[in-house]
C-alpha positions in Angstrom: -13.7 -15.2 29.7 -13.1 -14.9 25.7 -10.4 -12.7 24.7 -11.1 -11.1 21.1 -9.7 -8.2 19.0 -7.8 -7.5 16.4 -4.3 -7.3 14.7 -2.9 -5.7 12.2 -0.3 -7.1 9.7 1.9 -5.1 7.1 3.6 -6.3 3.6 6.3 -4.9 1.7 4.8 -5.3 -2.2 7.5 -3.4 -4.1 9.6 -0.6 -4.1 8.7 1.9 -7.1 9.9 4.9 -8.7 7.1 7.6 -8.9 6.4 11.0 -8.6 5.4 12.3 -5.4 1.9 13.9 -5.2 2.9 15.4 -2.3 5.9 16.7 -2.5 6.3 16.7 -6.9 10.0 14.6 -6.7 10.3 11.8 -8.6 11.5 9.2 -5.5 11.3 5.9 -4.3 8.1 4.6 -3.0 7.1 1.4 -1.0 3.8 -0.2 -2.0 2.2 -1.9 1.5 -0.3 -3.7 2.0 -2.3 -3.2 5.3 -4.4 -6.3 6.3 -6.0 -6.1 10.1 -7.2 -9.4 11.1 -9.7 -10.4 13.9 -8.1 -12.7 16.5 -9.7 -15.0 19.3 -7.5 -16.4 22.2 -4.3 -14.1 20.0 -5.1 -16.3 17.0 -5.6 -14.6 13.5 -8.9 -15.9 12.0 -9.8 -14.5 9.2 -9.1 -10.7 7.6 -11.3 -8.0 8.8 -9.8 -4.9 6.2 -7.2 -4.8 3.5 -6.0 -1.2 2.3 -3.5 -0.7 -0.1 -1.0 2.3 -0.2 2.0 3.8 -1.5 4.7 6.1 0.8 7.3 8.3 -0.6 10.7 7.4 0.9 11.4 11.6 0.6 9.1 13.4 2.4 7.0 10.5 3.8 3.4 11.0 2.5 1.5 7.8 2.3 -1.4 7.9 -0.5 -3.6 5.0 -0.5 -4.5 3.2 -4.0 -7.1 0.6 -4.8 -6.4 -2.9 -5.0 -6.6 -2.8 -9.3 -4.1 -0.1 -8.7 -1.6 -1.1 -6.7 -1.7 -4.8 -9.0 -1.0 -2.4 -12.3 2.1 -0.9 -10.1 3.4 -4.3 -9.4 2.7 -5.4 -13.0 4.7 -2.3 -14.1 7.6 -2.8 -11.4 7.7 -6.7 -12.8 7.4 -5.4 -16.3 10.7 -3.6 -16.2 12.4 0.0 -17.6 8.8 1.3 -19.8 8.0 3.8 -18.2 10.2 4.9 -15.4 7.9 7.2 -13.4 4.3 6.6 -12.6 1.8 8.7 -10.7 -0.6 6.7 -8.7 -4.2 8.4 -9.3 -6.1 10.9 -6.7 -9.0 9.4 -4.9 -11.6 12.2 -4.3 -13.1 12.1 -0.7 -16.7 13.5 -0.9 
């Protein structure tokens, strides 16, 4: 018998400041990154999906962003006081 399936694993990026597209308050937001891997015997082989999103720490809407996106949100965390809110952009679902 050969026991398969998969398992999901979740990463803290950063904590940002951005305006909520959900509920319009400029709050804190974690950027995750959501990798589900496939696993034989329980053992993690190799990554099946990555997703990438951000969720506001006030009203608790999660928005997923690209992977180019959520590097220019880390590179503007790094980067310091610039700009100090950000919107991540609106994918369109067709």
């Amino acid at each position: 018998m050969i026991i398969f399936g998969t398992k999901g694993y979740l990463y803290q990026l950063a904590i940002l400041t951005l305006v909520c597209g959900q509920c319009g308050n400029p709050a804190a937001h974690t950027l995750r990154k959501r990798v589900t891997k496939f696993t034989l015997f329980f053992v993690p082989l190799f990554p099946v999906s990555t997703k990438y999103l951000t969720q506001c720490t006030f009203c608790g809407a999660e928005q997923k962003v690209t992977k180019e996106q959520a590097e220019q949100l880390q590179a503007q965390e790094a980067g310091g006081p610039g700009q100090p809110y950000g919107q991540p952009q609106q994918q369109n679902r067709f």
